[in-house]
C-alpha positions as CSV (number, residue, x, y, z in Angstrom):
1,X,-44.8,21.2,23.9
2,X,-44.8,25.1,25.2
3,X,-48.1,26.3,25.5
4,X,-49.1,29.3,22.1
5,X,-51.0,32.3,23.2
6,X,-51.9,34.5,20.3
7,X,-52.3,38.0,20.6
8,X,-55.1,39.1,18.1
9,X,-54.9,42.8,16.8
10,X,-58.0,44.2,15.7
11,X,-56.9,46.0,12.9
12,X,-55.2,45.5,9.8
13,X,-51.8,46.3,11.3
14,X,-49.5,45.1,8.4
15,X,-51.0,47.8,6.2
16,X,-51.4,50.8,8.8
17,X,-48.3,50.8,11.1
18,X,-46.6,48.1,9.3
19,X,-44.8,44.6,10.0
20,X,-42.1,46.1,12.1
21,X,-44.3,47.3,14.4
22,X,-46.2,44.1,14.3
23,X,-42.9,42.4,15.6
24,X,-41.9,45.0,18.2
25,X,-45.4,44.0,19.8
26,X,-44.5,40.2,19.7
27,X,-41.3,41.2,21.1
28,X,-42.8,42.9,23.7
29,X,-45.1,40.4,24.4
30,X,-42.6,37.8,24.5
31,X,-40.4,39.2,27.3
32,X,-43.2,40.0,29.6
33,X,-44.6,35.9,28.8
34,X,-43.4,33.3,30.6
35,X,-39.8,31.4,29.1
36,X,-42.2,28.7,28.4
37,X,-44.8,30.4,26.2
38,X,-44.3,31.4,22.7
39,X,-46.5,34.2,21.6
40,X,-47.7,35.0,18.1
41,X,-48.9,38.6,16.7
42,X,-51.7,38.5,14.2
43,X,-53.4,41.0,12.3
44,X,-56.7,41.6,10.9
45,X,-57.2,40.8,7.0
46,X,-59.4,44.2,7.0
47,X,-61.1,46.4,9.1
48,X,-60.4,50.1,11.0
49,X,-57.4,50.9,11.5
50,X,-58.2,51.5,14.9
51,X,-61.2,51.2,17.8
52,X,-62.1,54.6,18.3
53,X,-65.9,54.1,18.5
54,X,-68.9,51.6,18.9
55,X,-69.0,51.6,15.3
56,X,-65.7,50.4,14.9
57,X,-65.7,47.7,17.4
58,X,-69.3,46.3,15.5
59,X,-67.0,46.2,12.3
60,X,-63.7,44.7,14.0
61,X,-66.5,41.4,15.3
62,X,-67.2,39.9,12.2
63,X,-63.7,40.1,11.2
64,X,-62.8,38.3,14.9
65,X,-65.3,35.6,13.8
66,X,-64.2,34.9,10.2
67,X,-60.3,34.8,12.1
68,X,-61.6,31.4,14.8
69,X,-61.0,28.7,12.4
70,X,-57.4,29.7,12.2
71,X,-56.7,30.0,15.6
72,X,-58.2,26.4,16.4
73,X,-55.9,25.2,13.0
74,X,-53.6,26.7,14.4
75,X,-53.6,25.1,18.0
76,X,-53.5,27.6,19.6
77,X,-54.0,27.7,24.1
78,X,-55.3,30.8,24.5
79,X,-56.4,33.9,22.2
80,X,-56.2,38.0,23.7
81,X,-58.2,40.1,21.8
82,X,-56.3,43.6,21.0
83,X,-58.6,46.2,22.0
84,X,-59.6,47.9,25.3
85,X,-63.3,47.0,24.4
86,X,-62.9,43.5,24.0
87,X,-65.2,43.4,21.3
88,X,-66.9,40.3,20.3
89,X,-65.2,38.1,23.4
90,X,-68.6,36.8,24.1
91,X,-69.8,35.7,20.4
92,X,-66.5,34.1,19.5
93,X,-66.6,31.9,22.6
94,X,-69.4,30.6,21.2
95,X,-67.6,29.2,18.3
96,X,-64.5,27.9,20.5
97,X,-63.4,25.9,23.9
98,X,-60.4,28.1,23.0
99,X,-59.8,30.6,26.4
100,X,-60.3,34.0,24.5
101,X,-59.4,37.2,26.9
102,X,-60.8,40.2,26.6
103,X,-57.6,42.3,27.8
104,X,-60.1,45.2,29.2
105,X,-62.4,43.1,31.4
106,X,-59.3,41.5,32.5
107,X,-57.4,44.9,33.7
108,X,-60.6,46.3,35.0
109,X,-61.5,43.4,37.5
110,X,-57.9,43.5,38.5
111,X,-57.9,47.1,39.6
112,X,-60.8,46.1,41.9
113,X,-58.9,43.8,43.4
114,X,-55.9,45.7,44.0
115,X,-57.6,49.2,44.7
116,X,-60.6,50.5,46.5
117,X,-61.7,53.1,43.5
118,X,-60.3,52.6,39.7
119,X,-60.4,55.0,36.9
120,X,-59.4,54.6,33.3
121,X,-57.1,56.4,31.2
122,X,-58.8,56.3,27.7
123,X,-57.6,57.6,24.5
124,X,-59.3,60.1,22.7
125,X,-61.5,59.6,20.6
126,X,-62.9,56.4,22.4
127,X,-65.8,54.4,22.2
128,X,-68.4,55.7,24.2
129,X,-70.4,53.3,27.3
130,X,-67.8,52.7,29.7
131,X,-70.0,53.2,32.4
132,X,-72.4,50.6,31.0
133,X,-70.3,48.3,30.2
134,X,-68.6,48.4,34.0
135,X,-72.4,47.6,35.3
136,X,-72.3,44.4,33.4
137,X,-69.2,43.2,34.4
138,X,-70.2,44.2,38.4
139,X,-68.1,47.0,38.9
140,X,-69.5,50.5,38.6
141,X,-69.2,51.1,42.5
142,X,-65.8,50.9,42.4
143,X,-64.9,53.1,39.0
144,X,-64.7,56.6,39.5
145,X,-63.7,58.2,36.4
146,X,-62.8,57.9,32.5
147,X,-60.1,60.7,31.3
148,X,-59.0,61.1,27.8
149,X,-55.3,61.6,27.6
150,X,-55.8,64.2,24.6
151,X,-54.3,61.9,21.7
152,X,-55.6,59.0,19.5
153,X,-54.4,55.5,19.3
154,X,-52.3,56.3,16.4
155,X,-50.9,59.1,17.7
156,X,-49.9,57.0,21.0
157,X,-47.7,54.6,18.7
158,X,-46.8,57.3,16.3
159,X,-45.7,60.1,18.6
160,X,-45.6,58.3,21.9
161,X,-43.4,60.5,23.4
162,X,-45.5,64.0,22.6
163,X,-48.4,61.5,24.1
164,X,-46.6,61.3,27.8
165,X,-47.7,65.0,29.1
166,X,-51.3,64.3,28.1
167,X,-51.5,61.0,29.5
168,X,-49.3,62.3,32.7
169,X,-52.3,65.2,33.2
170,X,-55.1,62.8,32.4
171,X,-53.7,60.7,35.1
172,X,-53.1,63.3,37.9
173,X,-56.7,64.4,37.4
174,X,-58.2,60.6,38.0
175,X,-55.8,60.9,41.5
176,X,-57.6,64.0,42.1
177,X,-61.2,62.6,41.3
178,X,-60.2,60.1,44.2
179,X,-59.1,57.1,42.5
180,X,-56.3,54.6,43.8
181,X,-55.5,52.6,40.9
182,X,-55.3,53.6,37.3
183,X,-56.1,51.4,34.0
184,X,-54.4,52.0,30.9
185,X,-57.9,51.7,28.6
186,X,-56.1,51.6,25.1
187,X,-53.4,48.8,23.8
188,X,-51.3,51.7,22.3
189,X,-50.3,52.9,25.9
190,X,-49.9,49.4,27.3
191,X,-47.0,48.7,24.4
192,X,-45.6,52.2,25.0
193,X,-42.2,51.3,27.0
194,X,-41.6,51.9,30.5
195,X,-44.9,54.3,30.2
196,X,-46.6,51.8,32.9
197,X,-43.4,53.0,35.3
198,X,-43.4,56.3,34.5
199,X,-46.6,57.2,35.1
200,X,-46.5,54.9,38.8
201,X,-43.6,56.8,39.6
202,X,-45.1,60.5,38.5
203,X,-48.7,59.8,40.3
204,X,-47.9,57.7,42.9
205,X,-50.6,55.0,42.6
206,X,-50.1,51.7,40.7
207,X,-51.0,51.5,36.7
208,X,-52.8,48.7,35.2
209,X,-51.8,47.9,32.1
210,X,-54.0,46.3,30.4
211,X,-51.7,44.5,27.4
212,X,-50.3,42.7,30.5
213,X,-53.1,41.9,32.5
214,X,-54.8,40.3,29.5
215,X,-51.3,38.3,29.1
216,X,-51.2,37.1,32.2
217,X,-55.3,35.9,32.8
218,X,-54.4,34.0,29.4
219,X,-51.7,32.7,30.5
220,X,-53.2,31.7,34.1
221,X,-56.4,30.3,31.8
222,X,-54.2,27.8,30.3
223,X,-52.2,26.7,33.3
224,X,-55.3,26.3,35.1
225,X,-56.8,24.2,32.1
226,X,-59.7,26.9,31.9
227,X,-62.4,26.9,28.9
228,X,-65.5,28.6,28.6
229,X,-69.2,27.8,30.4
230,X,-71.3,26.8,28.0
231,X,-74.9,27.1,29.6
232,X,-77.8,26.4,27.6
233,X,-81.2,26.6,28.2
234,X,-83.1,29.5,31.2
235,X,-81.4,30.2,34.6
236,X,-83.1,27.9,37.3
């Protein structure tokens, strides 16, 4: 039996951007999987229509949490959670053995492993805390820099090729604050197409993007038969 990896949006896509663009994702998804994983595309029953602050992401978690029964109904191997921020990743592990992938963690710790000094291209508006967020996840010495590319995450799906100068300057100014490896910090710029190669070939450093990179750590989580820690009690 092929192994299911479900790709959770975080907002209620069907009613914002509608089902087509639901399906181009899957699409998407699909090629870049391996031929023998199927992907599914889900939307959220309700929430923002997209994370564009702290606030959003506190109201996308409960949402997340009410969505775990029907993944583990539903089977499924591994979940990605659709947003930058991985919100809620460590709250719904709680409630599954289910690999869950936060897509942002996942591009960010990849950078460090293929560059010496990362910086992340970030929608704007965006939630704020980066910087924070890269000390828990042991990795602020090796970030340099968080540039808005000028549009929102809307705007990135709506109008994706108005977005490309924006994100193209964004980018050349993280090269010039002395970073080697970029990371795409927004899902609407990781399912833009052939924006990942455009933007290597313009800048001349790699691109992480992070749709992908949360793809394939799911993927290598269920090949590798990979569940979550569970740890009780104080550190010893």
């Amino acid at each position: 039996m092929k192994p299911r990896i479900l790709y959770q949006l975080t907002s209620p896509m069907h009613r914002t951007l509608g089902v087509e663009e639901i399906e181009r994702r899957r699409a998407y998804l699909s090629e870049a999987a391996a031929s023998d994983v199927v992907i599914d595309v889900w939307p959220l029953a309700d929430g923002p229509s997209a994370v564009e602050s702290n606030a959003d992401a506190a109201r996308v978690v409960p949402e997340l949490l009410r969505a775990v029964p029907k993944w583990i109904a539903e089977s499924f191997d591994a979940v990605v959670i659709g947003c930058f921020s991985d919100p809620g990743v460590a709250a719904i592990r709680d409630l599954t053995d289910i690999p869950v992938i936060g897509p942002g963690g996942s591009a960010m710790h990849l950078a460090a492993q293929f560059g010496e000094r990362f910086s992340v291209l970030s929608s704007d508006p965006t939630p704020k805390g980066l910087l924070a967020r890269l000390r828990s996840l042991g990795l602020a010495d090796v970030f340099v820099s968080e540039r808005m590319v000028g549009c929102s995450v809307l705007d990135l799906v709506r109008r994706p090729d108005e977005a490309f100068n924006g994100i193209l300057a964004a980018a050349r100014a993280c090269v010039d604050d002395g970073a080697d490896i970029l990371v795409m910090g927004c899902m609407g710029m990781g399912f833009t197409p052939q924006l990942t190669e455009r933007l290597q070939d313009r800048v001349g450093v790699p691109v992480v993007n992070s749709v992908l990179a949360g793809l394939k750590i799911a993927e290598a989580a269920v090949g590798m038969n990979l569940r979550p820690a569970k740890v009780s009690g104080s550190n010893r």
